[in-house]
Structures are given as structure tokens and as C-alpha cells.
C-alpha positions in Angstrom: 63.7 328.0 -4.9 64.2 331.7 -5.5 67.0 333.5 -3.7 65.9 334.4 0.1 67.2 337.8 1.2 67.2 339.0 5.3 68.4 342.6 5.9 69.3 343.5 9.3 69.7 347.7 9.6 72.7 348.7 11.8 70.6 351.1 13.9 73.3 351.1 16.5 75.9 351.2 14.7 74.9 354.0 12.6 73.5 355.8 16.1 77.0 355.7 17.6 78.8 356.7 14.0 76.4 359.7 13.5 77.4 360.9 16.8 80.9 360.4 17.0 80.9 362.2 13.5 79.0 364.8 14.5 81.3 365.3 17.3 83.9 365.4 15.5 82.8 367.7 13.1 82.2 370.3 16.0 85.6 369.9 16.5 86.8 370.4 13.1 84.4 373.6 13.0 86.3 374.6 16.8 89.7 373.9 15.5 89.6 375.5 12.2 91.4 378.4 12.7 93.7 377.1 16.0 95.8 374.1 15.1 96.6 372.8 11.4 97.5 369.8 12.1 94.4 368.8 14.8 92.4 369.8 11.7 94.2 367.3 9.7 94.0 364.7 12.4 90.1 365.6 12.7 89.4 365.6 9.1 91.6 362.0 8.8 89.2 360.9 12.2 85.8 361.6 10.2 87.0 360.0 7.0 87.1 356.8 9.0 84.3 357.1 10.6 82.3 357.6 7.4 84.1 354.7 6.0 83.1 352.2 9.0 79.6 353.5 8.7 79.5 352.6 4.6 81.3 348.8 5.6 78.7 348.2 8.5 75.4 350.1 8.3 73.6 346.7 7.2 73.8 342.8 6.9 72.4 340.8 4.6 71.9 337.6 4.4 71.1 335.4 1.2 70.3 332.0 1.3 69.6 330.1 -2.2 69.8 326.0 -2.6 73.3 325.7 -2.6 74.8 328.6 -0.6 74.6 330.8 2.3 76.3 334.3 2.1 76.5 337.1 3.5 77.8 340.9 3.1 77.9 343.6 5.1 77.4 347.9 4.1 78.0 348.5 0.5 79.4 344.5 0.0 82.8 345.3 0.6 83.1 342.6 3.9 81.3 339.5 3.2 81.4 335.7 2.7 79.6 332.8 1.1 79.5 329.4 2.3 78.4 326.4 0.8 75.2 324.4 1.9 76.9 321.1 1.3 80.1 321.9 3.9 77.3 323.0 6.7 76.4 320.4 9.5 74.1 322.5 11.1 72.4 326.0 11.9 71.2 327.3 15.2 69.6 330.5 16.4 71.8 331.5 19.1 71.8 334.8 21.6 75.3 336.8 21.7 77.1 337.8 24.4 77.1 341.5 25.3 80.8 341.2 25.2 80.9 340.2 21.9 79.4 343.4 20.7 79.1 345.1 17.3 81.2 344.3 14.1 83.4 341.4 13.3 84.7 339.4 16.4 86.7 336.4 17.0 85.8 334.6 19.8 86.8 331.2 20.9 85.4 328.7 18.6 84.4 331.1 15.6 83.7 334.5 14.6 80.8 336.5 14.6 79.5 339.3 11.9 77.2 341.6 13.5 76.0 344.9 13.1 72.8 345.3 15.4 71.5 343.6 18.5 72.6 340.1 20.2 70.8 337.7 18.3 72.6 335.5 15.2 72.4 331.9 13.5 75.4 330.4 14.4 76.9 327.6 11.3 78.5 324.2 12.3 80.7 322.8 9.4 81.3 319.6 8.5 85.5 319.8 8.3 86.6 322.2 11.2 85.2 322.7 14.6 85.3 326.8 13.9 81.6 328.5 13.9 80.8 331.5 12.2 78.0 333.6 13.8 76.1 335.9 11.3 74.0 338.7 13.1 70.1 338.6 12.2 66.7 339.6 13.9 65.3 336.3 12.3 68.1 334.3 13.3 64.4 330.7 14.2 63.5 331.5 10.4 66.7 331.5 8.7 68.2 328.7 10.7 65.0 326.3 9.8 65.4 327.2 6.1 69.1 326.2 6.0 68.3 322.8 8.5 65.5 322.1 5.8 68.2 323.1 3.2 70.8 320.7 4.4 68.8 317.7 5.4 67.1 317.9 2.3 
């Protein structure tokens, strides 16, 4: 079986970035010739930004035979999980609550970087889930069922 990829773009997340970095560069641009060290707390305030945009503008999943991984932005944040220590995979809806980015919630953690909808993975030796953002969370959760029951 070759190598299935899913990319899910982090419109949102890039939305609110872009904005809050484009604020802050009108600040930066206000402040330039006022306040030294507001610039250097602006300038330090859009590195960050940049940076969180870079870690979380996508999310990919791979799923091959024996593994499921993922990584999110440039690769930087990701994980890989092995077919054989999964029970199970469902599609599942998110909270709004649980929102954008990486979350720990009671029972798991969920990866996310755009809308509400994940696969969520059931192992075999704890009782923690690990929810991985998707818009094709009924596709990739019957590939890994058919994967695992195989």
C-alpha cells in the first residue's frame, strides 16, 4: 500500500495570525519613533506570531501499513503511532471549547489547526485518546479500522 497523505490547511489559524500580525505591525510602524522598548516588545510580539504561524498553518496526516503519524507547519510538532498499539479510530466532532492548536482535554489530547472535526485513536495499553484534526476525519478513520482489523 503506498503511503496515504491528508492535508488539512489552517485557514483559521493563519486568518487570525495574519491579522494579529498585521496589527502589530501598525503598531511597530506607530511606535517607531515614541518608545524603544514598546518597539522591542512589538518586534519580540511578531516574531512569535510568525513562529506559531510556521508550527500550525497545516496538518498532515500519513497513514502507511504500519503507522499513523502526523506533523503539523513545517514538521516541527508531530507524532507517529503505530498501527499495531491502535484499538480503534473514530470520526468524532470537537467541541468549540476545545478550539485551535494542541489541547488536553480529559481523556486525551487533540492536534488541530482548522475546524471541529477529527478521528479520534483508542489504544490498546492506556485509556488516553489522541484527537488529530481532519476535514476527512469518515475516510481516514475506515482506512486505519480496515488497517487494524486486517
Amino acid at each position: 500500500m503506498q503511503p496515504q497523505i491528508f492535508r488539512q490547511s489552517g485557514k483559521w489559524m493563519i486568518f487570525i495570525l495574519m491579522i494579529a500580525s498585521l496589527v502589530c505591525l501598525d503598531a511597530i510602524i506607530n511606535t517607531l519613533a515614541d518608545n524603544r522598548f514598546g518597539l522591542s516588545i512589538l518586534i519580540g510580539v511578531l516574531i512569535v506570531l510568525q513562529v506559531c504561524m510556521a508550527l500550525f498553518y497545516q496538518l498532515t496526516i500519513t497513514v502507511t501499513e504500519e503507522t499513523v503519524s502526523f506533523r503539523m507547519g513545517i514538521g516541527l510538532i508531530g507524532k507517529s503511532y503505530r498501527i499495531s498499539d491502535i484499538e480503534s479510530c473514530n470520526a468524532v466532532q470537537n467541541n468549540l471549547l476545545l478550539g485551535l492548536g494542541i489541547h488536553y482535554f480529559m481523556g486525551g489530547v487533540l492536534y488541530n489547526v482548522s475546524g471541529r472535526k477529527a478521528i479520534e485513536l483508542h489504544f490498546k495499553n492506556h485509556r488516553k485518546v489522541v484527537r488529530i484534526g481532519t476535514d476527512r476525519p469518515e475516510e481516514i478513520a475506515k482506512l486505519i479500522n480496515l488497517l487494524i482489523n486486517r
